[in-house]
BAVEXZA-126426 format. One record per residue: residue in one letter; y negated, z negated, x of N, C-alpha, C in turn. Coordinates in steps of 0.1 Angstrom, whole numbers, plus 5000, padded with zeros to 4 digits. Layout:
BEGIN
AYZXYZXYZX...
end
This chain:
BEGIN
X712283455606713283355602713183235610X713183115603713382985609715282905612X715382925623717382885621717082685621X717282615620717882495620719482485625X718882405639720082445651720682285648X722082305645722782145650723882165662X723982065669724581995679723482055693X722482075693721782115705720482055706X719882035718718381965720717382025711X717482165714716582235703716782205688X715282195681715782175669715182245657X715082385661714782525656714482635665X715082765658714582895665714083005655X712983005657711883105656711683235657X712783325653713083445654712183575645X711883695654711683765650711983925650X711884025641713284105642712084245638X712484345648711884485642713284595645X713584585629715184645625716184575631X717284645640718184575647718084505660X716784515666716084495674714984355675X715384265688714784115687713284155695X712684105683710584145690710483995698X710983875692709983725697711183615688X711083555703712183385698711783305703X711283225698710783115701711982955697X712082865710712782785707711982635703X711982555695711382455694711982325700X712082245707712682145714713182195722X714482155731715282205741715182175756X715382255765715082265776714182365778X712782315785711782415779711982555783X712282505801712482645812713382745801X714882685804716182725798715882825786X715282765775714582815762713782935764X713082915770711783005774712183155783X713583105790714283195797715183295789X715883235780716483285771715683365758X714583325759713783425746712883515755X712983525767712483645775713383715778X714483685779715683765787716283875773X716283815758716383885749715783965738X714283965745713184015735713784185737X713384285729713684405733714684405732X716084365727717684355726718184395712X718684475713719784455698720384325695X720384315687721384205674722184195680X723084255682725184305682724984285697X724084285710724384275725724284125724X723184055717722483925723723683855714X724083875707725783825699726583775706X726983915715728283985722727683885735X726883855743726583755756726683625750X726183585739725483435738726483375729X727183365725728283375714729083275718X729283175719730383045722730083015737X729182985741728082955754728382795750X728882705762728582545759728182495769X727482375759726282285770726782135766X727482085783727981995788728681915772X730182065770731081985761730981925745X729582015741728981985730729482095722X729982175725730782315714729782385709X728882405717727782515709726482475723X725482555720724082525732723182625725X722182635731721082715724721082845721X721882905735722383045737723283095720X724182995720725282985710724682975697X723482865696722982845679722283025678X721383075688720783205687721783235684X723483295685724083395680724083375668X724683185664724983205646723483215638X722383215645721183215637721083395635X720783505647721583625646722683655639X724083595635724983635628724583645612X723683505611722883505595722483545596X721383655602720283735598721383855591X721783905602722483995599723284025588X723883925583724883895574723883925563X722783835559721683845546721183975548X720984025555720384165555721084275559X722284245551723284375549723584355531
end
């Protein structure tokens, strides 16, 4: 799945899914460390944990961050594939 992130530096994420379980995310733009941190820290994770942490996460006052676009890009996966 490709998400198209708004209000964050990143400007897609690159998800990949084996069942409820995250294989590979890749962030396109962003902060590279930050990005690169966050799609290692969640590879091997269920759906419903990386939700439950990353979920209304904000970066300096902008109402969402990278952490946060991953949950609603995860909440649509989930959602289509129910």
């Amino acid at each position: 799945m490709i998400y198209k992130t708004k209000g964050t530096c990143s400007r897609e994420i690159h998800i990949e899914l084996e069942g409820d379980t995250i294989k590979d995310v890749c962030f396109i733009g962003g902060c590279n460390g930050n990005t690169k941190g966050i799609a290692s820290l969640v590879k091997g994770m269920n759906i419903k944990d990386v939700i439950e942490r990353t979920e209304g996460i904000d970066c300096g006052g902008r109402g969402t961050s990278c952490p946060d676009q991953l949950a609603k890009a995860l909440k649509q996966l989930s959602a289509n594939n129910m």
